[in-house]
PDB file of N, CA, C and O in Angstrom:
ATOM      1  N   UNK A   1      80.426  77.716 -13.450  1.00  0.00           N
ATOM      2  CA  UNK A   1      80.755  78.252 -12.147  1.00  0.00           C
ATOM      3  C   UNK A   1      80.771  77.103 -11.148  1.00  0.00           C
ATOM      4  O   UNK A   1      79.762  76.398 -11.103  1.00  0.00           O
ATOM      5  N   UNK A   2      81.814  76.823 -10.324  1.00  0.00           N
ATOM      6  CA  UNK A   2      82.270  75.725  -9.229  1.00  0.00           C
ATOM      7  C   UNK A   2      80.942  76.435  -7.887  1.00  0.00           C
ATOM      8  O   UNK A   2      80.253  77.454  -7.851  1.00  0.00           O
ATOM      9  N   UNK A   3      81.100  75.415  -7.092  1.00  0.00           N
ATOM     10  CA  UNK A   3      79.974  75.414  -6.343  1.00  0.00           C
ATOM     11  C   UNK A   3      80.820  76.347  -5.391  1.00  0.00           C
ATOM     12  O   UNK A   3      80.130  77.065  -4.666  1.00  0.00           O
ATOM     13  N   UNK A   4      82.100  76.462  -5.267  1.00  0.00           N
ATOM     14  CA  UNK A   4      83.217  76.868  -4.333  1.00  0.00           C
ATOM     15  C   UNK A   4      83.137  78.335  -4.588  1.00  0.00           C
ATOM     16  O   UNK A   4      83.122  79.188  -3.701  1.00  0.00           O
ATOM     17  N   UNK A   5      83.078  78.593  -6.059  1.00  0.00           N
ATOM     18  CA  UNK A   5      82.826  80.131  -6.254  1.00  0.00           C
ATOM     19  C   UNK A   5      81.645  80.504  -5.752  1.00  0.00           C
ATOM     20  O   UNK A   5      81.673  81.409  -4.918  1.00  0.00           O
ATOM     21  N   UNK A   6      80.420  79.952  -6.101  1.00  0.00           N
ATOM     22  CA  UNK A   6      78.990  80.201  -5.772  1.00  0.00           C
ATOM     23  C   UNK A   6      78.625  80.831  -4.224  1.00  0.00           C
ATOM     24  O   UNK A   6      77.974  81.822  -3.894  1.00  0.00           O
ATOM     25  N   UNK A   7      79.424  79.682  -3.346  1.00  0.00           N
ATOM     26  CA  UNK A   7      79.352  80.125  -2.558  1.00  0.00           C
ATOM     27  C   UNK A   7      80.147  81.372  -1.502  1.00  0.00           C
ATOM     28  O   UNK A   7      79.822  81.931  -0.455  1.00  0.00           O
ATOM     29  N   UNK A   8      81.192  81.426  -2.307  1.00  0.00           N
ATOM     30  CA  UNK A   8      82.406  82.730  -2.050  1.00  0.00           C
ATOM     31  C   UNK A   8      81.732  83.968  -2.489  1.00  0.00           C
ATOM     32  O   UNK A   8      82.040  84.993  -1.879  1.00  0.00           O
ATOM     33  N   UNK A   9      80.842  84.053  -3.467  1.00  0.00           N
ATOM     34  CA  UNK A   9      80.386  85.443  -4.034  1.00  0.00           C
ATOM     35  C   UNK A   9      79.038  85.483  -3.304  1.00  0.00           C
ATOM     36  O   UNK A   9      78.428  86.549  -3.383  1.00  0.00           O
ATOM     37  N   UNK A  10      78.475  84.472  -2.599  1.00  0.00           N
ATOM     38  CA  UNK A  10      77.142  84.385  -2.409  1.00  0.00           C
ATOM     39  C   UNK A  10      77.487  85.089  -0.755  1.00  0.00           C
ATOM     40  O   UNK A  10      76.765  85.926  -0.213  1.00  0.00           O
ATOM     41  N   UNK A  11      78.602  84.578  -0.236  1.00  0.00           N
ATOM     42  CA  UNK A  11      78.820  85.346   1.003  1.00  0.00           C
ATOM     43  C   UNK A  11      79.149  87.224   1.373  1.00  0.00           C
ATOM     44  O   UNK A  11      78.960  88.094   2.223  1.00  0.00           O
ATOM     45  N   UNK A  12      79.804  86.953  -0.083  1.00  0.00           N
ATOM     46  CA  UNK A  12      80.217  88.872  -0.672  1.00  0.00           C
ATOM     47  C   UNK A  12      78.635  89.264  -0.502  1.00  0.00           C
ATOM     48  O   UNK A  12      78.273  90.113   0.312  1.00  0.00           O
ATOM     49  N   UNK A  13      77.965  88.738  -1.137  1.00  0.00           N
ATOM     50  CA  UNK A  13      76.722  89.765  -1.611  1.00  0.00           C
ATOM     51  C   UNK A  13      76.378  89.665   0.212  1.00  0.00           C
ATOM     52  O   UNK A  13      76.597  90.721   0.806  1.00  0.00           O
ATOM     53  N   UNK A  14      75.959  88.688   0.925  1.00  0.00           N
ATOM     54  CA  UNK A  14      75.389  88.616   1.951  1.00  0.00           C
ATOM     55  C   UNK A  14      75.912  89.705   2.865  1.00  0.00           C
ATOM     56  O   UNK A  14      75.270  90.457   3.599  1.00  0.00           O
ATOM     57  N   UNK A  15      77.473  89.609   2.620  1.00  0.00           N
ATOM     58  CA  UNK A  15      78.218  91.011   3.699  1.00  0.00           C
ATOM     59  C   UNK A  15      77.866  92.383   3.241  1.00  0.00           C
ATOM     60  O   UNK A  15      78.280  93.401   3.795  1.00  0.00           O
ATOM     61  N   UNK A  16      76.925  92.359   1.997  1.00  0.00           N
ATOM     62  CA  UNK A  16      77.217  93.897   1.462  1.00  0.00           C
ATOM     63  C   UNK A  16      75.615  94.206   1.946  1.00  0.00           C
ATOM     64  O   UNK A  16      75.251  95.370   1.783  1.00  0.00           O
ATOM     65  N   UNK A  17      74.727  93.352   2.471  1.00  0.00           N
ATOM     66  CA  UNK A  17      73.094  93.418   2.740  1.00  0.00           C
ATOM     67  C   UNK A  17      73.177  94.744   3.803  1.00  0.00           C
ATOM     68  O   UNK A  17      74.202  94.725   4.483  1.00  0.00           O
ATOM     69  N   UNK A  18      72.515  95.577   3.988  1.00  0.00           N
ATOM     70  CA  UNK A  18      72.079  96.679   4.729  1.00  0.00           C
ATOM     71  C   UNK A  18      71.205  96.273   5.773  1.00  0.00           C
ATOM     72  O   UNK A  18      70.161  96.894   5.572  1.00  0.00           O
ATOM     73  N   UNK A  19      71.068  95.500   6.864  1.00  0.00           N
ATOM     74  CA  UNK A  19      70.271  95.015   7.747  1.00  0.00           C
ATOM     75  C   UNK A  19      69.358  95.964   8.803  1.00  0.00           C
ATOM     76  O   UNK A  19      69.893  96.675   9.653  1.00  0.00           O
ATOM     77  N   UNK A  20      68.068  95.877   8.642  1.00  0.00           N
ATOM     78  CA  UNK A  20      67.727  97.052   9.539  1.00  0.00           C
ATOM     79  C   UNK A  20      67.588  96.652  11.004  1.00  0.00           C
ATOM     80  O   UNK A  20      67.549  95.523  11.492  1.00  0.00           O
ATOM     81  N   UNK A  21      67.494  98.386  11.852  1.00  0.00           N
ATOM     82  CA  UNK A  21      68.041  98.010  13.196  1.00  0.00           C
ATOM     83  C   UNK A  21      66.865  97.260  13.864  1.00  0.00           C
ATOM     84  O   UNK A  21      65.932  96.841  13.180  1.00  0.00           O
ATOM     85  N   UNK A  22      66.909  97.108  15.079  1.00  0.00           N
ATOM     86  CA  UNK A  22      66.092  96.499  15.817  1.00  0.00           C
ATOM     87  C   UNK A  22      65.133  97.232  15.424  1.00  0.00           C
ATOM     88  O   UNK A  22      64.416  96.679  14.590  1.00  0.00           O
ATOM     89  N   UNK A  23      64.820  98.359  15.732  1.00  0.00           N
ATOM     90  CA  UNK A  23      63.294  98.935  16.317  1.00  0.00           C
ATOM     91  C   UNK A  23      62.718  99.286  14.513  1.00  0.00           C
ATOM     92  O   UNK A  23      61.561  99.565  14.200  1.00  0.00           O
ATOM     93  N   UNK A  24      63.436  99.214  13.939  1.00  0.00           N
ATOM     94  CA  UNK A  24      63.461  99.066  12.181  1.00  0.00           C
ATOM     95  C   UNK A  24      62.215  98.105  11.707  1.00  0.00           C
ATOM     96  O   UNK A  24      61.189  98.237  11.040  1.00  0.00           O
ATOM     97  N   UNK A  25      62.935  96.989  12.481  1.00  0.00           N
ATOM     98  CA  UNK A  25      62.367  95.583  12.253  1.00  0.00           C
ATOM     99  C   UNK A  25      61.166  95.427  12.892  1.00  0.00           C
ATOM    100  O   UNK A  25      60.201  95.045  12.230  1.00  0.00           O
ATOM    101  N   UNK A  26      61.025  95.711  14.352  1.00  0.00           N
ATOM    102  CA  UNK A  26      60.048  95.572  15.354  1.00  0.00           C
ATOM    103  C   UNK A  26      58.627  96.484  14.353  1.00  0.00           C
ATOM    104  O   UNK A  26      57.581  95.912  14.048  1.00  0.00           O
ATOM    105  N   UNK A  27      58.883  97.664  14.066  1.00  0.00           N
ATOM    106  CA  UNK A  27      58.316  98.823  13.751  1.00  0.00           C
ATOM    107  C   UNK A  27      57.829  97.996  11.819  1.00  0.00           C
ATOM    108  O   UNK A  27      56.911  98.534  11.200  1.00  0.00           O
ATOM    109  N   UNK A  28      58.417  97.030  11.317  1.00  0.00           N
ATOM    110  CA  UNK A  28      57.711  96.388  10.349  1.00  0.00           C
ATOM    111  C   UNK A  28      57.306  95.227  10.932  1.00  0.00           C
ATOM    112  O   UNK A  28      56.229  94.786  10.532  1.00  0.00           O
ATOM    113  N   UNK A  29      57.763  94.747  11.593  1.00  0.00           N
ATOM    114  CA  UNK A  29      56.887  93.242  12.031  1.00  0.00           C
ATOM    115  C   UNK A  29      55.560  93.525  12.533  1.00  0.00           C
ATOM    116  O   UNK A  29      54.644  92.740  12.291  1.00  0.00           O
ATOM    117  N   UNK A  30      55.344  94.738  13.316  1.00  0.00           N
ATOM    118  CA  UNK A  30      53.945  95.521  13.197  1.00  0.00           C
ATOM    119  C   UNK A  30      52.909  95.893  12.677  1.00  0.00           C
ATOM    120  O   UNK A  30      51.762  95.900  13.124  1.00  0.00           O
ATOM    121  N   UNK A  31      53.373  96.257  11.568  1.00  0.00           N
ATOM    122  CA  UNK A  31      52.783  96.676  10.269  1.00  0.00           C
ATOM    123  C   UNK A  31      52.441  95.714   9.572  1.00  0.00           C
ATOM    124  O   UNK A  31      51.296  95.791   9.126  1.00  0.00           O
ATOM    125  N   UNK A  32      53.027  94.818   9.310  1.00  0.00           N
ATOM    126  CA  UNK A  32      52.769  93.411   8.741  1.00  0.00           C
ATOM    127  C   UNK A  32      51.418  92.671   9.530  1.00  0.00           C
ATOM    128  O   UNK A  32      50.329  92.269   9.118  1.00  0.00           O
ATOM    129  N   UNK A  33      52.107  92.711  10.946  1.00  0.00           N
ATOM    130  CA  UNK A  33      50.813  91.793  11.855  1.00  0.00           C
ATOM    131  C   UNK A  33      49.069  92.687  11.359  1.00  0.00           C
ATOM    132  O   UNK A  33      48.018  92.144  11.018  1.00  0.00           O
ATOM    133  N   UNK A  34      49.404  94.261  11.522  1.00  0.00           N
ATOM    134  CA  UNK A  34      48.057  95.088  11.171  1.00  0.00           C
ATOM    135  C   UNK A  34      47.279  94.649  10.075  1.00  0.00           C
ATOM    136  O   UNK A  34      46.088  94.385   9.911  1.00  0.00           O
ATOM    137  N   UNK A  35      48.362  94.645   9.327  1.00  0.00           N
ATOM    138  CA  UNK A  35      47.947  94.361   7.311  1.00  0.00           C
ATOM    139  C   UNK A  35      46.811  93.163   7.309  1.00  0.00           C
ATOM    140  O   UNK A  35      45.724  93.074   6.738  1.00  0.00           O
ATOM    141  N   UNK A  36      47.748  92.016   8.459  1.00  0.00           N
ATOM    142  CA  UNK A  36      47.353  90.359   8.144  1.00  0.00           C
ATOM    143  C   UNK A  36      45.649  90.701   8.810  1.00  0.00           C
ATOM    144  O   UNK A  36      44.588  90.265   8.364  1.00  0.00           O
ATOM    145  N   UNK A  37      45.793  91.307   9.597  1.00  0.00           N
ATOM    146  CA  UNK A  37      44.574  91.404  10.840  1.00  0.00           C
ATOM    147  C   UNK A  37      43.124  92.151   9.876  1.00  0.00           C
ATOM    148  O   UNK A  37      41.906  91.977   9.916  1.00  0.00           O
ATOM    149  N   UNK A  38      43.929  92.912   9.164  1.00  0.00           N
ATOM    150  CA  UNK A  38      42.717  93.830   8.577  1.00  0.00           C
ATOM    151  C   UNK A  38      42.723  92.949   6.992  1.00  0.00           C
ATOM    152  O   UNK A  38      41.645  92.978   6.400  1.00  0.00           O
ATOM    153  N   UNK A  39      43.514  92.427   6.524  1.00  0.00           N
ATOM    154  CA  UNK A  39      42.671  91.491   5.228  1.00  0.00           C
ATOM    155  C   UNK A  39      42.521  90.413   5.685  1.00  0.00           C
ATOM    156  O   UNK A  39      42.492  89.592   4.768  1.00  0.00           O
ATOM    157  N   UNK A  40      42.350  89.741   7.114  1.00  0.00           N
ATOM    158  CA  UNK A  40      41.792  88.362   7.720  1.00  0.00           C
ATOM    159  C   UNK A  40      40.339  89.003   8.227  1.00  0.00           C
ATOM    160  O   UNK A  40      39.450  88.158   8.123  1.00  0.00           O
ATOM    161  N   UNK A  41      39.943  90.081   8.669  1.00  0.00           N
ATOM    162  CA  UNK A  41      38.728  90.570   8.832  1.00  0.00           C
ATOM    163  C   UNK A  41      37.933  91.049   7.745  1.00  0.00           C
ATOM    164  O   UNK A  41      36.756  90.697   7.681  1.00  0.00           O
ATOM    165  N   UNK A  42      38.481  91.893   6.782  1.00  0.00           N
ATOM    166  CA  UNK A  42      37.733  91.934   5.143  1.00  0.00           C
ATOM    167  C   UNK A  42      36.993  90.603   4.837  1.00  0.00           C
ATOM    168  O   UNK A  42      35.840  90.240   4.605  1.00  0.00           O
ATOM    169  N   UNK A  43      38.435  89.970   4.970  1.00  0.00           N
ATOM    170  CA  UNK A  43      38.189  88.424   3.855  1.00  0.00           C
ATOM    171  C   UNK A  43      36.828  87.341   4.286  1.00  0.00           C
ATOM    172  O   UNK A  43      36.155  86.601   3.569  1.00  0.00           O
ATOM    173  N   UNK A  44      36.763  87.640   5.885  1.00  0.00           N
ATOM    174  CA  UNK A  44      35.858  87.032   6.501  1.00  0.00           C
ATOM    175  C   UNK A  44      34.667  87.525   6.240  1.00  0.00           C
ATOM    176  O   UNK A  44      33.703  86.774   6.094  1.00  0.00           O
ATOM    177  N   UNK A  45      34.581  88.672   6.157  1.00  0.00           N
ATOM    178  CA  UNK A  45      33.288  89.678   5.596  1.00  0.00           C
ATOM    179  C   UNK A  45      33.025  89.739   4.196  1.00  0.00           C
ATOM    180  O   UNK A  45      32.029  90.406   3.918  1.00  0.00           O
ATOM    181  N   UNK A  46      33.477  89.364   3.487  1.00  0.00           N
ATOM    182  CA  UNK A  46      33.570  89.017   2.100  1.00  0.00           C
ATOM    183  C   UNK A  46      33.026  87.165   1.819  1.00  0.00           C
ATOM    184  O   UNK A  46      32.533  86.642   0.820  1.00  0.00           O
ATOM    185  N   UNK A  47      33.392  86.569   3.191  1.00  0.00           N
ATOM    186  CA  UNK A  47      33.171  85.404   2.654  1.00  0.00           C
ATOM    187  C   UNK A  47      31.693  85.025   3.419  1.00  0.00           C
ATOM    188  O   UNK A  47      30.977  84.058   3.162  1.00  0.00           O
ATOM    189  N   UNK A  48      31.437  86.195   4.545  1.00  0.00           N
ATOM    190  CA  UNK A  48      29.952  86.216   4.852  1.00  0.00           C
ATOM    191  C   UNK A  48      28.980  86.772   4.137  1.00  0.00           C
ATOM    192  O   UNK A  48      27.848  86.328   3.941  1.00  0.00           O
ATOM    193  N   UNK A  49      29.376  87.589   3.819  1.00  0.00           N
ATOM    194  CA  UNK A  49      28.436  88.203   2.816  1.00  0.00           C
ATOM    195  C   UNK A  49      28.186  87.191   1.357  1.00  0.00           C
ATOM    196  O   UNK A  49      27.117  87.248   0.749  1.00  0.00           O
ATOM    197  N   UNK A  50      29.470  86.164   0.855  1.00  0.00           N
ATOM    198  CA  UNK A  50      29.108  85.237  -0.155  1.00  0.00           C
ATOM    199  C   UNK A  50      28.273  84.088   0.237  1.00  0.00           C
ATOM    200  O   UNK A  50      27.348  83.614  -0.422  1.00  0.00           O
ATOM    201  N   UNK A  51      28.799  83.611   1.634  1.00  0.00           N
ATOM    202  CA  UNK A  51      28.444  82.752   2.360  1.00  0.00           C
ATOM    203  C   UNK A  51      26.570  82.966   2.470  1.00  0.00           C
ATOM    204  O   UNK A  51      25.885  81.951   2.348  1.00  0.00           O
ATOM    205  N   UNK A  52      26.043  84.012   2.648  1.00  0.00           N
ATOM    206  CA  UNK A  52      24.575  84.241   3.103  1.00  0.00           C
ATOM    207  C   UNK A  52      23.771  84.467   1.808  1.00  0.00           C
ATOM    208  O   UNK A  52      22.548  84.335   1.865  1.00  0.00           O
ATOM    209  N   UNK A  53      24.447  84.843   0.481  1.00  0.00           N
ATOM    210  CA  UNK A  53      23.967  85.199  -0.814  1.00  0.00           C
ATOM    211  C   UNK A  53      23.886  83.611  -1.387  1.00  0.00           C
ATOM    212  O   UNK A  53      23.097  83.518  -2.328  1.00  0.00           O
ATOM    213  N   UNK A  54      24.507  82.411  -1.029  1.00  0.00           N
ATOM    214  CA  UNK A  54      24.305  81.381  -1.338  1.00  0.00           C
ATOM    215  C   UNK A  54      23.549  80.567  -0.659  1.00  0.00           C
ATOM    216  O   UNK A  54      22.917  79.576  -1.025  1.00  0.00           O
ATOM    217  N   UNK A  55      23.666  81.073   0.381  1.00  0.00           N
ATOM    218  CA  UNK A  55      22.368  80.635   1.065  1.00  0.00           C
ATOM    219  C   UNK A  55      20.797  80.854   0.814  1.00  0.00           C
ATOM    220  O   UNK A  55      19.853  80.066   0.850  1.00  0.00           O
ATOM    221  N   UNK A  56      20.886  82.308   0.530  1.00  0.00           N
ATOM    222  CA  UNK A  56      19.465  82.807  -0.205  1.00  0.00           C
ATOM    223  C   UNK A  56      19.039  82.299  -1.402  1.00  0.00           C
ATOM    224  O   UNK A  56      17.901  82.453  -1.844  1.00  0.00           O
ATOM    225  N   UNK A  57      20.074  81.595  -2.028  1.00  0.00           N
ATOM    226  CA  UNK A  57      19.499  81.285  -3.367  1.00  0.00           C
ATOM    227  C   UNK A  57      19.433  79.748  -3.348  1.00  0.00           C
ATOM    228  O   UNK A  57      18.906  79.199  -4.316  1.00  0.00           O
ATOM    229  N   UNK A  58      19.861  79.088  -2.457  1.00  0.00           N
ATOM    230  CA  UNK A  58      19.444  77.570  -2.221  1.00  0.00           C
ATOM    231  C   UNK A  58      17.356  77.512  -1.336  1.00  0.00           C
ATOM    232  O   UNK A  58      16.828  76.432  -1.070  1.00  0.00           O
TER     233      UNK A  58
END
């Protein structure tokens, strides 16, 4: 396959993508930020709670 085709079919597929609307997007970029927020607060509590159990045993 020529690089000329590659990129001729690579543009087909790109025109055929279903793009979601604004408030689509806004309404997951949200959800995403929540997700990051609540396994960056777990993870911290997970690494205090390892963090103080290694401490007890030093």
């Amino acid at each position: 396959m020529s690089l000329k085709t590659y990129f001729k079919e690579s543009m087909t597929d790109f025109n055929n993508v279903t793009w979601p609307t604004r408030n689509q997007a806004i309404r997951i970029t949200i959800v995403v930020f929540v997700f990051m927020i609540i396994a960056a607060f777990a993870l911290g509590f997970v690494d205090a709670i390892f963090s103080e159990l290694y401490q007890s045993f030093l």
